[in-house]
C-alpha positions in Angstrom: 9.9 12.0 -16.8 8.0 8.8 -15.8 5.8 8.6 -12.7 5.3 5.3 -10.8 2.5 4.0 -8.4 3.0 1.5 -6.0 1.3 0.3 -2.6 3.0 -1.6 0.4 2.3 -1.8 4.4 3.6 0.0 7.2 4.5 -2.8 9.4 7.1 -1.2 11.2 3.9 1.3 13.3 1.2 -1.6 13.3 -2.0 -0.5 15.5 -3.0 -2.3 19.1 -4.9 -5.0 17.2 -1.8 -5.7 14.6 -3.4 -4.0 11.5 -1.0 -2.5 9.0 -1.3 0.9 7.2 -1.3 1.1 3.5 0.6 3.4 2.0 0.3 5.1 -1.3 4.4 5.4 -2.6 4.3 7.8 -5.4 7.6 7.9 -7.6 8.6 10.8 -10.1 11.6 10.3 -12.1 13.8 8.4 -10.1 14.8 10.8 -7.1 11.2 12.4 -6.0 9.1 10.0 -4.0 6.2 11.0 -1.9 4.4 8.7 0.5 0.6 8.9 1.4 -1.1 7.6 3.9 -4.5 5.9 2.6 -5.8 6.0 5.9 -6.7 1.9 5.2 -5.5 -0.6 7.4 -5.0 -4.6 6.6 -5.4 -7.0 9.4 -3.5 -9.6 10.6 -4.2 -13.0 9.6 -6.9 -14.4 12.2 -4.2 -17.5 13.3 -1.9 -14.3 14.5 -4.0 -12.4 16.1 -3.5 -13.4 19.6 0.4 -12.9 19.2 2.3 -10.1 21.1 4.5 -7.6 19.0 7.6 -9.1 20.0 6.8 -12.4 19.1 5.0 -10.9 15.4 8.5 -8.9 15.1 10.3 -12.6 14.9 7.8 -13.8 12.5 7.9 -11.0 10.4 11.5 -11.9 9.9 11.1 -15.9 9.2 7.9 -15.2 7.0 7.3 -11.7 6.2 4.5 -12.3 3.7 2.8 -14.7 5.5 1.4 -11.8 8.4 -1.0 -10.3 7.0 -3.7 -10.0 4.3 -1.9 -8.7 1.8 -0.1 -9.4 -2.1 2.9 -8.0 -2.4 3.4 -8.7 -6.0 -0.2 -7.7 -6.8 -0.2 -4.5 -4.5 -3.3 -5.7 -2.9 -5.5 -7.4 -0.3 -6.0 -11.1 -0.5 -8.6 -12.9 0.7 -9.6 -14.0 3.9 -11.4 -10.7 5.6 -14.3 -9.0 5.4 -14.0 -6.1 2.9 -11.0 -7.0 1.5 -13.1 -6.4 -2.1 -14.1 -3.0 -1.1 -10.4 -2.5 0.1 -8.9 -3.3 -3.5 -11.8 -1.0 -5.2 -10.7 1.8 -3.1 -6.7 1.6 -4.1 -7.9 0.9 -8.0 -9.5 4.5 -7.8 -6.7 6.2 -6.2 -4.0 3.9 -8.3 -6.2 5.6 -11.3 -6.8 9.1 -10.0 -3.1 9.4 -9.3 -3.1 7.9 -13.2 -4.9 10.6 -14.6 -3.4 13.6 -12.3 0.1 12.4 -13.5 -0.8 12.5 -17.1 -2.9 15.4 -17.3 0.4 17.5 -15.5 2.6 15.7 -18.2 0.5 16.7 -21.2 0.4 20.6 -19.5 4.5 20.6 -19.3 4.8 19.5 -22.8 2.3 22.1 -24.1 4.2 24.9 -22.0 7.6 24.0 -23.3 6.9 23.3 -26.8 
C-alpha cells in the first residue's frame, strides 16, 4: 500500500483579501484520500490585488497559475512575498512528518501480519 503527499490551493473559498488556503491532500492506496487544512494561506500576486472576485474568477480561467504565489509543479510558494521561505519550511516539516507517520504505520502492519 503506497501513501502519497501532495499540496495545492483552495481557490475556489479564497479570503476577503484573495489569499488562498493550502491544503495538505493525503493519498493511501489509490481510493483513501484525506484533505487537511494547513491553516496557511498564499496571497495573491500584488498586480491582482485590487481585482474583484468576479473579475479574478475570469482570470483564473485564462491563466490559472499566474494568480497567485504559488508552484504547482514544485508544491510550493514562489517568490515574491514576505515569508514565502518560512511558508515552504513549514510544508517540508509536515510533507516529512506525514513521511515518517506513514512509514512507521507501514513497518507496524508488516510486523503484525508476518
Amino acid at each position: 500500500m503506497s501513501a502519497k503527499i501532495h499540496f495545492y490551493l483552495r481557490t475556489d473559498r479564497p479570503t476577503k483579501d484573495g489569499s488562498s488556503q493550502i491544503v495538505l491532500l493525503f493519498i493511501i492506496g489509490r481510493t483513501r484520500r484525506l484533505k487537511i487544512s494547513t491553516g496557511k494561506y498564499i496571497p495573491l500576486k500584488k498586480e491582482y490585488n485590487k481585482l474583484t472576485a468576479t473579475e479574478i474568477k475570469i482570470i483564473k480561467k485564462e491563466k490559472p497559475d499566474s494568480l497567485y504565489y504559488w508552484d504547482e509543479l514544485k508544491e510550493r510558494a514562489s517568490k515574491g512575498f514576505s515569508g514565502w521561505e518560512n511558508k515552504n519550511k513549514y510544508l517540508g516539516i509536515v510533507k516529512l512528518n506525514q513521511f515518517f507517520i506513514n512509514t512507521i504505520k507501514q513497518q507496524f502492519f508488516i510486523y503484525l501480519y508476518q
